[in-house]
N, C-alpha and C positions, 0 to 999 in steps of 0.2 A: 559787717558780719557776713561769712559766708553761708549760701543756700544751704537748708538740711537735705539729708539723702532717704531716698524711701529704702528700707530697708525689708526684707523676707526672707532674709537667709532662713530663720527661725522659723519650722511650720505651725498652724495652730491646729489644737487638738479636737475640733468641729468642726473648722471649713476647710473646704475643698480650694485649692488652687488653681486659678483662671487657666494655665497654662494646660491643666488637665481636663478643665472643659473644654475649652475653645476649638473650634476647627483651626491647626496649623496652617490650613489651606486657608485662610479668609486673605486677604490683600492689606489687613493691617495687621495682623499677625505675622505674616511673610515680611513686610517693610520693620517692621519693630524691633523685627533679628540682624534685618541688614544694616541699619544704622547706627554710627560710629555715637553713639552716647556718650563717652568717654571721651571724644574730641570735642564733641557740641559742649559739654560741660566744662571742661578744660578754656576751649574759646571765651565763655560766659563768665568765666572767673574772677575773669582782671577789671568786671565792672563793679563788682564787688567790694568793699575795704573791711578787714577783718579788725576792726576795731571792738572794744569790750565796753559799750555801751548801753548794753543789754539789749530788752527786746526782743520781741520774738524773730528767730533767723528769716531770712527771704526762704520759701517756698523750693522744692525742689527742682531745679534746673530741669529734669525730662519732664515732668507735670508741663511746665508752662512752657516750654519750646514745642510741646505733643499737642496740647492746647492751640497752639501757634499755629503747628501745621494743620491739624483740623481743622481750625476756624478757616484757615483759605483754601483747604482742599476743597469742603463744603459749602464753601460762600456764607458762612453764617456768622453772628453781628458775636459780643463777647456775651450777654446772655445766653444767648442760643447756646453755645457752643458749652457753655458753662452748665447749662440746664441738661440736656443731650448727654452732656460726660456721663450722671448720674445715671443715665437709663441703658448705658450701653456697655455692657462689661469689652469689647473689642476696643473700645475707646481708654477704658482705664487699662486697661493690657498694655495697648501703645503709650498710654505715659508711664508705666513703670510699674503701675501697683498687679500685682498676682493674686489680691482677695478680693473680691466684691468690695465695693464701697454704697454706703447709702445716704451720705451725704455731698453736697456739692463741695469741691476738695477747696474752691477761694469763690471771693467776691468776685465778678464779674471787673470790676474796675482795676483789681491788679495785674489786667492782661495790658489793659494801659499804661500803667503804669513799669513793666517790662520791656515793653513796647520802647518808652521813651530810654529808659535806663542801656536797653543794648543799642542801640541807636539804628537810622536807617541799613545803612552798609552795612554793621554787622548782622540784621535783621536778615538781608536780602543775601548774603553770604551764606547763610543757616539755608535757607529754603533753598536755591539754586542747590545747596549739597545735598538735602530731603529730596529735590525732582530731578538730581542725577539715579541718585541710589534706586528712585521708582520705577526710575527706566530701564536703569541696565535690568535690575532684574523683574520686570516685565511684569509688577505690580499696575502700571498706571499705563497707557498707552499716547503715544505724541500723537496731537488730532494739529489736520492744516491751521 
């Protein structure tokens, strides 16, 4: 079954949209705009088998690649990082959602579980192209 997609086209008629809080200026809001989502999700596809088995879909592709890249930007374990999403609207921005969230969006264990699913190399593919995009545009800075 393929990932579902978060979706916001649709506005709701009481909350306000992250995009309209957030300072565009933070450093994960500037990187959020510049990365190719639509290749990172495309790449992730083919791990996928669209069979009609039911069950609920795999989780959305920018959630858990944003997830990804947090948990190594920050050095933090799949708790953490999972825990953290909840408290930090610049966090849910960079996986994709535009409303507040107040709940934790997965289990901590299905980072592992992703983990295994896209395998190393395509893992370390994904981030190399997350810590080109940082650099060039001068989100993240190369240290010796």
């Amino acid at each position: 079954m393929k990932p579902s997609k978060i979706n916001h086209l649709q506005s709701r008629l009481f909350e306000t949209r992250l995009s309209d809080l957030l300072n565009p200026n933070h450093e994960l809001y500037k990187l959020s705009e510049k990365i190719n989502w639509a290749y990172l999700e495309e790449e992730c596809a083919s791990v996928f088998i669209d069979n009609n088995k039911g069950g609920h879909p795999p989780k959305p592709v920018r959630l858990m690649l944003g997830l990804l890249m947090l948990e190594h930007i920050h050095n933090h374990s799949d708790e953490e990082v999972v825990a953290r999403w909840v408290e930090n609207p610049y966090w849910q921005y960079f996986c994709g959602y535009d409303y507040l969230q107040w709940e934790m969006p997965i289990d901590p264990t299905s980072l592992t579980r992703w983990r295994k699913r896209l395998g190393e190399e395509r893992l370390e593919k994904l981030l190399t192209e997350t810590i080109k995009v940082a650099l060039r545009t001068k989100v993240v800075k190369k240290t010796a």
